[in-house]
N, C-alpha and C positions, 0 to 999 in steps of 0.2 A: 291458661286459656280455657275458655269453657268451650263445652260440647253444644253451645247452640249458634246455628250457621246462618245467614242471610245467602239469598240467592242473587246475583247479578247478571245481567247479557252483559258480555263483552267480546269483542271481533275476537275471532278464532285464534289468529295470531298473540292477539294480546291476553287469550285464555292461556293457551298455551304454555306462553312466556312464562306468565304469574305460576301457575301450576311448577312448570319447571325450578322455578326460582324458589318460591316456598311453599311446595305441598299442595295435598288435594285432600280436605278443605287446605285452601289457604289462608295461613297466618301469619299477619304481619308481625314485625319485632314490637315488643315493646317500647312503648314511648313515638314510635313512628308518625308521621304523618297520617298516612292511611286509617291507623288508630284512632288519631286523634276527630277526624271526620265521622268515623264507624262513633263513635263515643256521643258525638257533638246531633248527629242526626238520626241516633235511634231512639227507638219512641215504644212504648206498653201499645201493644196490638188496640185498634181503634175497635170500636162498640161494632158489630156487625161486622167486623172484618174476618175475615178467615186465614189461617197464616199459611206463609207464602210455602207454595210446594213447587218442586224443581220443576225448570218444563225442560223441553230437552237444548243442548248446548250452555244450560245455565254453567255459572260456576259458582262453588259456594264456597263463604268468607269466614270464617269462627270469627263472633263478635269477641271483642274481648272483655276479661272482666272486669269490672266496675262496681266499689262501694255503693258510688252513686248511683251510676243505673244496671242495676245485677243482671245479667241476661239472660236469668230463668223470669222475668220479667219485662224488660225491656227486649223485645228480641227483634222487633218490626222498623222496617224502614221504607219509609212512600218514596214514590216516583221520583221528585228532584232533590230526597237526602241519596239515593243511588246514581242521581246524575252528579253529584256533587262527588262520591266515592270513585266513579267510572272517570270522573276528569281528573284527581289525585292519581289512582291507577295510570295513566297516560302519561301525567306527569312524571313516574317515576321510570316507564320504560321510556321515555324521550329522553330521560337523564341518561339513564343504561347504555340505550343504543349510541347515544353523540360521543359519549364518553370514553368508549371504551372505541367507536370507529372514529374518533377525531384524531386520536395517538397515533394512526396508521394513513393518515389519507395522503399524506406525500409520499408514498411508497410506486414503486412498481404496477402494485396487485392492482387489477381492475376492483371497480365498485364495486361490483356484480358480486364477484369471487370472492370480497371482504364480508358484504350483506349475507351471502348463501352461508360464508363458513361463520360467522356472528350467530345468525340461525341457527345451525346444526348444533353449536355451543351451548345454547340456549334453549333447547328444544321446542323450537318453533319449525314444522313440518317447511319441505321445501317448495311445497305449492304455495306458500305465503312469501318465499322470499320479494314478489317483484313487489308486494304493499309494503314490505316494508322499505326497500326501495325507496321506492316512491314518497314515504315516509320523509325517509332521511334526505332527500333530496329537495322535500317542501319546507323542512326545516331551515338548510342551509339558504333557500330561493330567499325565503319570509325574511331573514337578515340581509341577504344581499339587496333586494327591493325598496328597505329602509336605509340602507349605504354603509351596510356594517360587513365588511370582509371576514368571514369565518375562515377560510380559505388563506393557507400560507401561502407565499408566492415562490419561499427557497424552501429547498429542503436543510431541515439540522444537523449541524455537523455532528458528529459524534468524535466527540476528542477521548475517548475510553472511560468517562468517570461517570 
């Protein structure tokens, strides 16, 4: 991975996350998705441009390396290749979050108490828990509105195996 970073906004919580999950810079695994977008829309600093300096809440991403586009070279990414990377990035914590609180949602545990301790897991501060909440709550809605039950109705037996 090379030592040159691109800067992105991203909501607190999902700074966070990403941080927690892989590093500050953060770097994605090889071959990834997120990769594959960092690779597909970075571009050699434009004529007049001045390259990007952190402002504050940014986070920063190590480009990865590339034959093709080396990143002592290629180091710069405009406005909608960073909208393009900030919507992958959401992508992959919408994966994290459903996935890992989808195995648990016939239980006992309140919502609340699943989301706060998923957070605490993840090192996402707990003044964020109700967005993400709310998150996961628009997720599950956006399927049921379209007539798709996300949502078991029994709970699974567990026969010991």
């Amino acid at each position: 991975m090379s030592q040159f970073v691109i800067y992105i906004k991203l909501e607190k919580y999902l700074a966070e996350w990403l941080a927690h999950s892989l590093g500050n810079p953060v770097v994605f695994p090889t071959g990834s998705n997120e990769n594959a977008v960092i690779r597909t829309f970075i571009q050699k600093l434009p004529e007049y441009t001045l390259p990007d300096a952190p402002s504050v809440g940014d986070t920063a991403i190590c480009i990865p390396d590339s034959k093709a586009k080396p990143p002592s070279s290629y180091n710069y990414m405009g406005v909608k290749g960073k909208k393009a990377l900030h919507e992958a990035i959401m992508d992959l914590f919408i994966q994290n979050l459903w996935n890992d609180l989808k195995r648990i949602e016939n239980t006992n545990i309140g919502i609340n108490t699943r989301v706060a301790a998923w957070c605490e897991m993840h090192g996402i501060s707990l003044d964020r828990v109700e967005t993400v909440r709310q998150k996961y709550y628009r997720i599950r809605d956006a399927y049921t509105k379209k007539g798709i039950n996300l949502q078991s109705n029994s709970r699974e037996k567990n026969d010991g195996h």
